[in-house]
C-alpha positions in Angstrom: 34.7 34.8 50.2 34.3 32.1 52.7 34.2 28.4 51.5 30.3 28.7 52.7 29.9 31.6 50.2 31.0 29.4 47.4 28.9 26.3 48.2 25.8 28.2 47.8 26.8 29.6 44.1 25.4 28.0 41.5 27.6 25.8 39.5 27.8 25.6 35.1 26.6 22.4 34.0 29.1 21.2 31.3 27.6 18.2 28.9 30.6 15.3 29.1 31.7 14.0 25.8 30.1 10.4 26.8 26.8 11.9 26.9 26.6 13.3 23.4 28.4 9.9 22.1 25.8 8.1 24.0 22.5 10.0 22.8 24.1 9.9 18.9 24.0 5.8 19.3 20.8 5.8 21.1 19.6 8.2 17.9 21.8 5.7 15.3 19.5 2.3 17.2 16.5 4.4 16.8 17.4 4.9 13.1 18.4 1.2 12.2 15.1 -0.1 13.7 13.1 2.5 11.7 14.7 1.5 8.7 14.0 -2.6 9.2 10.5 -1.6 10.9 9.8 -0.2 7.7 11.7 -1.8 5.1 11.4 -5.3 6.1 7.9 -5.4 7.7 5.6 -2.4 6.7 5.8 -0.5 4.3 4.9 3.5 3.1 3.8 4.8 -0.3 1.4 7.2 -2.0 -1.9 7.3 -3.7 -0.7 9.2 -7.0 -4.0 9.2 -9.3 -7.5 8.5 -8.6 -7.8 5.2 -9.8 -8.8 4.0 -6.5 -11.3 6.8 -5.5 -13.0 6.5 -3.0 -11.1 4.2 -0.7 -8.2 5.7 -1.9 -7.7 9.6 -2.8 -4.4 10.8 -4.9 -1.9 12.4 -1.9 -2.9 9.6 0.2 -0.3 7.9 2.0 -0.5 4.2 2.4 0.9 1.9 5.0 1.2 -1.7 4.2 2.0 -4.9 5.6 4.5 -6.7 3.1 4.4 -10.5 4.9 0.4 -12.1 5.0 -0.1 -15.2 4.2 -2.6 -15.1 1.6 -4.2 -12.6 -0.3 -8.2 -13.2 -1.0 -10.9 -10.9 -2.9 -11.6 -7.6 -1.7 -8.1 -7.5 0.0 -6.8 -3.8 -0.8 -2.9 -4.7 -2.0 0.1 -2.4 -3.2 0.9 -4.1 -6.5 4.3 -3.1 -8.4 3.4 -2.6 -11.9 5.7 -0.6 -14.9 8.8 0.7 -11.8 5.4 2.2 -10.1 3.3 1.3 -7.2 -0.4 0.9 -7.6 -3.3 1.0 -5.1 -5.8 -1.9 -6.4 -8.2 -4.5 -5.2 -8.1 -8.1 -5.7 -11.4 -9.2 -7.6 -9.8 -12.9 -8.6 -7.7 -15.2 -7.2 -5.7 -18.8 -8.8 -7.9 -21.0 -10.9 -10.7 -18.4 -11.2 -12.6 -17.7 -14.8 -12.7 -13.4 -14.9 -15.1 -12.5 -18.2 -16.3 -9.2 -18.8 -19.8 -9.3 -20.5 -22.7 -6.7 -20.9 -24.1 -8.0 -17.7 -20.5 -6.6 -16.0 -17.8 -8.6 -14.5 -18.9 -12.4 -14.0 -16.0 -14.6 -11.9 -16.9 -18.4 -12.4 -20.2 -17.7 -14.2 -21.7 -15.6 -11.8 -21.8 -11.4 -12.0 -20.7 -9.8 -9.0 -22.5 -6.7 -7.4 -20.6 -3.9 -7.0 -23.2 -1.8 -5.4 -20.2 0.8 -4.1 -19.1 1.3 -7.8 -20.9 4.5 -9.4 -19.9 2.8 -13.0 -20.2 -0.4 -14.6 -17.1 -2.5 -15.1 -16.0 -2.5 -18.8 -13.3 -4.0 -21.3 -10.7 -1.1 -21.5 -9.3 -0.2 -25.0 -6.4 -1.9 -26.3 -6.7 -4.3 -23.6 -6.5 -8.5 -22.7 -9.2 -10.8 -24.6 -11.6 -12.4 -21.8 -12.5 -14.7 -20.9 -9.5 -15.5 -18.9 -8.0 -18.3 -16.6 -6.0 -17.3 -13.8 -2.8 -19.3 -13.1 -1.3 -20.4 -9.9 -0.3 -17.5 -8.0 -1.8 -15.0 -10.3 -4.5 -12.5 -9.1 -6.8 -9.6 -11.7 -7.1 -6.7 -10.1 -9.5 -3.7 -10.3 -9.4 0.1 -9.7 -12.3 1.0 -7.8 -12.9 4.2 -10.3 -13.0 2.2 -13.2 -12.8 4.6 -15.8 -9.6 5.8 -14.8 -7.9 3.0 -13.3 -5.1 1.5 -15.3 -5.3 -2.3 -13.9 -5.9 -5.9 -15.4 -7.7 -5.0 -17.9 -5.2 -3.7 -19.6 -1.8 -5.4 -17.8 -3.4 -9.0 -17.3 -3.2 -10.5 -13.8 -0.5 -9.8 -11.6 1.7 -12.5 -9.8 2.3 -13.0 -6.6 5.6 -11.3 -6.6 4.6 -8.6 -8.3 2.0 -8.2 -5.0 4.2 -5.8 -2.6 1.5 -6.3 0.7 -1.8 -5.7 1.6 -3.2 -2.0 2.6 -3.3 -2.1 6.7 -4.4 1.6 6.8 -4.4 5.1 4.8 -3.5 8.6 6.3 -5.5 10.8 4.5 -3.7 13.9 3.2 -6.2 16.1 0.8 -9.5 17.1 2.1 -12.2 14.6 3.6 
């Protein structure tokens, strides 16, 4: 064989040590900036019941932001309640009056319309007394399916550090 024989053959490409080492930082970054992207900033959890049905259907997975400034009514939050996370909706905020009357749910003397609820908004059994007062930093939240939503009218309000973020977006796992 001449030396132009050998030029022409196709040579084994070895992988260098420094390129593996290399990629397994690159995939160790990648990891470490996954983990504070989602354990500082947002965060993941699931719908588990169907308390919140139909915004929120059990299998669900939930991605929240934990840092807003404030939370106001409507505002979908993840609230930490018994070890658990909870899907609920902020009806109430600090200094409000939340009564539950034949009429339904009244804040500050007025019922609310909740044209989007199929049921009307009841004391639950074994329950807090209403009328109530909320406190500073204190919020009452709701289930949207009332009748099986374990929430504050049974717990009370929640405080603000019991409030883990507000609901940025769903990715819906069961069915349409």
């Amino acid at each position: 064989m001449s030396d132009t024989d050998t030029a022409t053959q196709p040579t084994k490409s070895v992988v260098p040590w420094t390129d593996l080492l290399f990629l397994g930082l690159k995939l160790v970054v990648f990891a470490l900036l996954l983990s504070v992207f989602f354990g500082l900033i947002f965060g993941v959890c699931r719908c588990t019941d169907a308390s919140m049905n139909p915004a929120c259907k059990a299998g669900d997975l939930i991605f929240y932001y934990r840092h807003p400034d404030t939370y106001h009514p409507s505002d979908l939050i993840v609230v930490q309640q018994n070890n658990t996370l909870q899907i609920r909706r902020i009806l109430a905020g600090e200094g409000d009056v939340v009564n539950l009357t034949a009429q339904g749910l009244e804040i500050n003397g007025y019922v609310q319309p909740e044209p989007e609820l199929h049921t009307d908004t009841q004391p639950a059994t074994g329950g807090i007394s209403f009328p109530i007062t909320l406190g500073p930093g204190e919020y009452f939240v709701l289930g949207d399916n009332r009748p099986q939503a374990k929430d504050s009218r049974i717990y009370g309000p929640v405080s603000h550090s019991q409030i883990k973020g507000t609901v940025i977006t769903l990715l819906r796992r069961n069915g349409f």
